[in-house]
C-alpha positions in Angstrom: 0.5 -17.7 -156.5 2.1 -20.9 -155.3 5.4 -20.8 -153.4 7.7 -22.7 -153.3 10.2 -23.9 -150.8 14.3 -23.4 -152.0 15.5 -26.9 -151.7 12.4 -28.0 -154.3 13.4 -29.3 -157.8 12.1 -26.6 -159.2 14.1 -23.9 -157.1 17.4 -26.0 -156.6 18.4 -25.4 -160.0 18.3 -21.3 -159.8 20.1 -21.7 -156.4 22.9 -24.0 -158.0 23.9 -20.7 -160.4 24.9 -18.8 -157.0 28.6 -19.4 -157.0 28.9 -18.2 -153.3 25.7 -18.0 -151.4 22.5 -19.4 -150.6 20.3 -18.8 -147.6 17.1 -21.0 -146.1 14.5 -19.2 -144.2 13.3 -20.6 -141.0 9.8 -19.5 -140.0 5.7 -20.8 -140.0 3.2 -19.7 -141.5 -0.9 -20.7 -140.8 -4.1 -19.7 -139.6 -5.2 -19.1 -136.4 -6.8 -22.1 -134.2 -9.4 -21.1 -132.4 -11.4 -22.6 -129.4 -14.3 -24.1 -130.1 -17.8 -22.6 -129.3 -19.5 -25.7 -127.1 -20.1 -25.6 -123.8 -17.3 -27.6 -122.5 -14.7 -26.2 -124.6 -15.6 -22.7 -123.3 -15.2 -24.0 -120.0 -11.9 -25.5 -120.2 -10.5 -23.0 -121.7 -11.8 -20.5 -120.1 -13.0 -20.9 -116.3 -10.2 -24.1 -115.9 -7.3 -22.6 -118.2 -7.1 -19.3 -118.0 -6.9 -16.7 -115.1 -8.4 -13.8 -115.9 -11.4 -15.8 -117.0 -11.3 -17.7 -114.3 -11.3 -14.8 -111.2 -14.0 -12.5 -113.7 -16.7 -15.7 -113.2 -16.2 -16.2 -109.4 -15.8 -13.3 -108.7 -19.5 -12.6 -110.1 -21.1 -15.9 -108.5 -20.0 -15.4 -105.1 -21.2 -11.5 -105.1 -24.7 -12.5 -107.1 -25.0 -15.4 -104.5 -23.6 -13.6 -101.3 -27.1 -10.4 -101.9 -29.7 -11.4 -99.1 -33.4 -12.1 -101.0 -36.8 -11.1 -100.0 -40.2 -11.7 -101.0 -43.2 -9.4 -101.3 -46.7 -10.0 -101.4 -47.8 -7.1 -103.4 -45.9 -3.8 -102.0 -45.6 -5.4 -98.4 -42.7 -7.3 -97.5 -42.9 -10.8 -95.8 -40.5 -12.2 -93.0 -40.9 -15.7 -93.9 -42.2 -17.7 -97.1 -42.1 -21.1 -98.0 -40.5 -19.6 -100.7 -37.7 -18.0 -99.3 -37.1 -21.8 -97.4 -36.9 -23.4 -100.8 -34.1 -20.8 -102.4 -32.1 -21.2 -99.2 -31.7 -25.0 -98.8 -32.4 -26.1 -102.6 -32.1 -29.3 -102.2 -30.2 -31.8 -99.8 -26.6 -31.3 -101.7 -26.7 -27.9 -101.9 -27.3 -24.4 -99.7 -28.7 -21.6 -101.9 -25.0 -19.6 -101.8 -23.8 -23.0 -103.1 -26.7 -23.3 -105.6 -26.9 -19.6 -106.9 -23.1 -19.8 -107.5 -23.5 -22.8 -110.2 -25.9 -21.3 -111.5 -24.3 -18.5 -112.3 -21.8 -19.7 -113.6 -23.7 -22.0 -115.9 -25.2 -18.2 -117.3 -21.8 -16.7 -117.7 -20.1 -20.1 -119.2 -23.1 -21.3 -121.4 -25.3 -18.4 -121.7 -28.4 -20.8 -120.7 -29.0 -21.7 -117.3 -31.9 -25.3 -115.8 -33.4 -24.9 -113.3 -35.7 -28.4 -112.5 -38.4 -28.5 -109.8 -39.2 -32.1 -108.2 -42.4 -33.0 -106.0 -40.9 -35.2 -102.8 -43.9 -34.8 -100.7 -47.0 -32.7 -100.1 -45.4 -29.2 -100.1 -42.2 -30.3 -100.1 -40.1 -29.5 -103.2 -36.4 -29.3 -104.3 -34.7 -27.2 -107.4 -31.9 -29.1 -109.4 -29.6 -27.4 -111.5 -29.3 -29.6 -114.7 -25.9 -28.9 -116.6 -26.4 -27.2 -120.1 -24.1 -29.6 -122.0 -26.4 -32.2 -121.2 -29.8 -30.4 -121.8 -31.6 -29.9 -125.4 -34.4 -27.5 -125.9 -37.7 -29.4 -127.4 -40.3 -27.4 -129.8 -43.2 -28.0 -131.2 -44.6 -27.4 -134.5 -44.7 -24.1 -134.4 -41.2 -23.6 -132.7 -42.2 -22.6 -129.4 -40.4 -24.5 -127.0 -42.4 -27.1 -124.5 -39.9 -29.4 -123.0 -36.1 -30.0 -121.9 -34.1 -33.2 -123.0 -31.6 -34.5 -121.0 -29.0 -37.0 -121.8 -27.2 -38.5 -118.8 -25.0 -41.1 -120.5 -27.1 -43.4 -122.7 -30.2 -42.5 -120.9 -32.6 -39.6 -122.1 -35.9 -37.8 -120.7 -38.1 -35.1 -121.0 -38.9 -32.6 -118.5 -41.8 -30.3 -119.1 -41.0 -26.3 -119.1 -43.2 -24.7 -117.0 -44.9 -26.2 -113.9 -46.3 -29.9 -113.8 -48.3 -31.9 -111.1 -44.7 -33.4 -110.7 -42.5 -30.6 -111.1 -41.7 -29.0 -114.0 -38.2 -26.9 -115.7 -37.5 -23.3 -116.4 -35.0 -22.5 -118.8 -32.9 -18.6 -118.0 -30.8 -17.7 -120.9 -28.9 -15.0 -121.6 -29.9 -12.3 -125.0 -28.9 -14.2 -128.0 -29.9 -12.0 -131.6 -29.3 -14.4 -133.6 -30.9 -18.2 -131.6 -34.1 -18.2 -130.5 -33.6 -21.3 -127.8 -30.7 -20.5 -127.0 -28.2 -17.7 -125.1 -25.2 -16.6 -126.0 -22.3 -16.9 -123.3 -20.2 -13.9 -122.0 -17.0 -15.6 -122.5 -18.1 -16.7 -126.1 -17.7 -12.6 -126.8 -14.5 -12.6 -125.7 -13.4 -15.9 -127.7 -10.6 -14.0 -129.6 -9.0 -12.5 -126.5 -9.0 -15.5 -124.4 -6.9 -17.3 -127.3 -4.6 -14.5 -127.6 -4.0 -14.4 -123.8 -3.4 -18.9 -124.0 -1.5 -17.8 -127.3 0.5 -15.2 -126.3 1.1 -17.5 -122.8 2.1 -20.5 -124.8 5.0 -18.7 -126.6 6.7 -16.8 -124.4 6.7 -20.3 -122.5 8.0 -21.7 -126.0 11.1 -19.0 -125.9 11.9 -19.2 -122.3 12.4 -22.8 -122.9 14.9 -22.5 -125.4 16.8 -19.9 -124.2 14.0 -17.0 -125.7 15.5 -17.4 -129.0 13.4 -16.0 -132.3 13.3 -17.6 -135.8 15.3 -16.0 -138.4 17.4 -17.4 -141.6 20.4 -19.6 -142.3 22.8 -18.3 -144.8 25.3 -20.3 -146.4 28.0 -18.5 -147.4 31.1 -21.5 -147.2 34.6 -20.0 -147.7 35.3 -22.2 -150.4 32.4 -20.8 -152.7 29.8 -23.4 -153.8 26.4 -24.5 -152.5 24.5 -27.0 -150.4 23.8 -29.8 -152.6 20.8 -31.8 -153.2 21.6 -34.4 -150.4 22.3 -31.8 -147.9 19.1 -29.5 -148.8 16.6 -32.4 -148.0 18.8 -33.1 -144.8 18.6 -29.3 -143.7 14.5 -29.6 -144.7 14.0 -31.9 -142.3 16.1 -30.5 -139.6 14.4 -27.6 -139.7 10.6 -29.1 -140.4 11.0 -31.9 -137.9 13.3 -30.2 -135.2 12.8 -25.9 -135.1 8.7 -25.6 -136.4 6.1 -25.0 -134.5 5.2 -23.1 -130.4 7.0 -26.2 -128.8 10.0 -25.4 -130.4 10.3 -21.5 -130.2 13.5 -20.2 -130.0 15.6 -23.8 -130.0 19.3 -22.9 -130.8 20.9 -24.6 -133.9 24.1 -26.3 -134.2 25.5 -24.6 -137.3 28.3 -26.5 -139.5 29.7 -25.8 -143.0 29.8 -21.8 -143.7 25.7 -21.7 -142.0 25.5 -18.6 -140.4 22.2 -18.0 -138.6 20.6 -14.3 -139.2 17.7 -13.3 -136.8 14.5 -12.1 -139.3 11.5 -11.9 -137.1 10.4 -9.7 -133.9 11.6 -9.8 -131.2 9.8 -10.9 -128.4 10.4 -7.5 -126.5 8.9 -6.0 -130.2 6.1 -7.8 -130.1 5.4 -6.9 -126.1 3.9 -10.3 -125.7 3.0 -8.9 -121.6 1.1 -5.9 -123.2 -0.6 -8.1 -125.5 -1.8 -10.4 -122.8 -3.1 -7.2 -120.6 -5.0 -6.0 -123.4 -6.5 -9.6 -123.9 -6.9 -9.6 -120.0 -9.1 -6.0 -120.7 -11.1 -7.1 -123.0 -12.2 -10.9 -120.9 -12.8 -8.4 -118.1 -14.9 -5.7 -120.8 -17.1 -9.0 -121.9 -18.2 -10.0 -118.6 -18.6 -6.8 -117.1 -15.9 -7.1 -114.5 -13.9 -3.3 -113.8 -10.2 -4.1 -114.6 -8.8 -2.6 -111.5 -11.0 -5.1 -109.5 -8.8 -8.4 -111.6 -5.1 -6.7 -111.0 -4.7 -5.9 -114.5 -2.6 -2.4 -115.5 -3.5 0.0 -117.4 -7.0 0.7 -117.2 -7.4 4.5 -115.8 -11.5 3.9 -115.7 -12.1 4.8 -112.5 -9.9 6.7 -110.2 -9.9 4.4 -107.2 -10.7 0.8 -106.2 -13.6 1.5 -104.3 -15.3 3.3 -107.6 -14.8 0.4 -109.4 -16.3 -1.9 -107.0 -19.5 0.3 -107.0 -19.6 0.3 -110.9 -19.0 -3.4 -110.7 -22.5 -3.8 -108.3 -24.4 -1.2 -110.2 -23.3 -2.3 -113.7 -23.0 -5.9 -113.6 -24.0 -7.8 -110.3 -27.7 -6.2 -109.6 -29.3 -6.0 -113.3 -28.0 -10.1 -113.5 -29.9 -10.6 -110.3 -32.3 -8.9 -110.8 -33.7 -10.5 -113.9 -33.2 -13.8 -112.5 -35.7 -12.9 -109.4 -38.1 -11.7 -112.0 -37.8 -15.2 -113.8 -38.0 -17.4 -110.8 -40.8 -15.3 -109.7 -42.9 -15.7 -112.8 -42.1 -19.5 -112.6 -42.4 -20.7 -108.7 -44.8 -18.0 -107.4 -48.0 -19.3 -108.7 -47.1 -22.9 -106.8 -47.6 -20.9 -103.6 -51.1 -19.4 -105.0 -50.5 -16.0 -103.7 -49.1 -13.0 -105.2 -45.6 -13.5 -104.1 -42.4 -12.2 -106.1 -39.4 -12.7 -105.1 -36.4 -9.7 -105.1 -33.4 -8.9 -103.8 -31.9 -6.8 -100.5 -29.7 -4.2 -101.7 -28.9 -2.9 -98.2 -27.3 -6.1 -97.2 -24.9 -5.2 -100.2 -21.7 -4.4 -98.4 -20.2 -3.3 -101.6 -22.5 -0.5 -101.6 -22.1 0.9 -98.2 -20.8 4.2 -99.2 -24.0 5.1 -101.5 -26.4 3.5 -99.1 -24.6 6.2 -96.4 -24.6 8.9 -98.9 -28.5 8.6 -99.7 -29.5 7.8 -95.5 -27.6 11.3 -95.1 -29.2 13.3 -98.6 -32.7 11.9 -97.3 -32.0 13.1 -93.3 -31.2 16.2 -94.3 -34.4 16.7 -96.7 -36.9 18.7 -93.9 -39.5 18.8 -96.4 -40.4 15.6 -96.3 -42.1 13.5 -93.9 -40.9 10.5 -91.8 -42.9 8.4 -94.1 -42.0 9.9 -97.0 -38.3 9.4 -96.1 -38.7 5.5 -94.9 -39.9 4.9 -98.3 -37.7 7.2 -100.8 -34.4 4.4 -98.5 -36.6 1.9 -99.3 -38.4 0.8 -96.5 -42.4 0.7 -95.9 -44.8 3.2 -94.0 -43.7 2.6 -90.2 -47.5 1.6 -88.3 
């Protein structure tokens, strides 16, 4: 059913008949707007424009990139690999914290992650991250996919996937159940929050600046009986259209003249608890990239009973399984350069976020006289002493 505003032809005529009153009502009406899905705009709204996003994503970086690696050569650990030498000075820009942390965050911002491997001498070799905005996924006929495109500018080449006499790419994505190149992004889950948070931001910016104001009506109810004529509807129209619609204009006092009186209709903005709205929002960024509430300064989450819980939850849950399949991916792509069965893993004793359970099992296993020294070097996770 169409409606229809009450200055139209159509309506002015029934409003004519009132001998006393009239009233316009001042509000907007439309769908959402919602950020877009792409790479960049995910980024800019997300890691550059809002805060909660923002801290959630480096906060996970710096703790992937901050856990100590090792590499094994079957169940035996080795001090040094040519291996380990390449992860931790990647390439002349970059040390490995510096490289792990973009990578990272291309994971949890794109869901897809490029790793490219260049031959610059015999045995000498540097990984470049390539950014996923600028990378396409090549198939073949079957669909499987063989190669990476990408665009720098006007310029376009293909790097192989896999390992070449030149070097080679590797592609890490995220789970996607519905792309098969392709992974889905974290923060893409959590698309509807982050525009409420920006959303919810925006307006209660809008209302401060005029005075945190709220729509309502105009009624016309002159002394003198009577009603708005033509002339002055269509000047009232625009008024309104051009000067009181819209976020920017939230809340902008009128200047009433000629029996207006101005009658407040919608919510109030401590009725609609805009700051509760934005925690929530804030929860559920946090819930989408695995990041314990407590640990971003956001109320209301009774999870866990203290900080240090959390920041256990947040290791276990979230910072070790993400590491831990990358390690298994960068094995299974650099190892067999090195022609040995290397794989590469992490150290979580060097994890100073998990202290208290490393303690906790040291003392548990200690305590165990049943078992022997070299059973208890091993159940810590160390090898058979000798």
């Amino acid at each position: 059913m169409d409606w229809k505003w009450p200055w139209s032809r159509g309506n002015r005529a029934r409003l004519e008949r009132k001998d006393a009153y009239g009233f316009v009502t001042l509000q907007t009406q439309g769908e959402a707007r919602w950020t877009r899905r792409d790479y960049a705009s995910l980024a800019r709204a997300g890691f550059m424009g809002n805060p909660v996003a923002h801290r959630a994503v480096r906060m996970i970086c710096e703790a992937v990139a901050a856990v100590p690696l090792l590499a094994f050569e079957g169940e035996a650990e080795l001090n040094a690999h040519p291996l380990l030498d390449l992860l931790a000075r990647p390439n002349p820009r970059q040390a490995g914290g510096t490289f792990f942390e973009a990578l990272y965050g291309h994971l949890l911002l794109s869901g897809n992650a490029y790793l490219e491997l260049i031959e610059v001498g015999p045995q000498a070799r540097e990984l470049h991250l390539l950014r996923p905005d600028r990378v396409m996924v090549i198939s073949d006929s079957s669909g499987w996919p063989t190669a990476l495109e990408h665009r720098e500018g006007a310029k376009k080449r293909r790097v192989s996937l896999g390992l070449d006499p030149g070097g080679g790419a590797v592609h890490l994505s995220l789970f996607h159940p519905l792309d098969d190149h392709y992974g889905f992004a974290p923060l893409e889950a959590a698309l509807v929050a982050l525009d409420t948070h920006a959303a919810a931001a925006r307006w209660n910016k809008g209302l401060l600046d005029n005075s945190a104001r709220p729509s309502g009506a105009l009624v016309y109810a002159p002394k003198d009986g009577g009603n708005l004529s033509g002339e002055q509807f269509d000047r009232l129209k625009t008024e309104l259209e051009e000067g009181y619609s819209g976020p920017a204009r939230a809340g902008r006092p009128l200047l009433l003249e000629g029996g207006l009186d101005w009658k407040p209709m919608a919510l109030t903005p401590k009725d609609m608890d805009f700051v509760e709205a934005k925690h929530s929002a804030s929860r559920d960024i946090a819930l989408a990239f695995g990041v314990p509430p407590m640990l971003l300064g956001i109320p209301g989450d009774s999870t866990y009973s203290n900080y240090q819980e959390a920041n256990r939850a947040f290791y276990r849950l979230t910072i070790l399984p993400l590491i831990a399949r990358t390690m298994r991916d960068l094995s299974a792509w650099l190892a067999p350069l090195y022609g040995d069965n290397v794989r590469l893993w992490f150290d979580a004793d060097g994890i100073e976020g998990l202290a208290a359970e490393r303690d906790a099992l040291w003392a548990r296993v200690s305590a165990a006289d049943f078992l022997t020294d070299d059973e208890k070097r091993t159940a810590v996770g160390y090898g058979v002493s000798g």
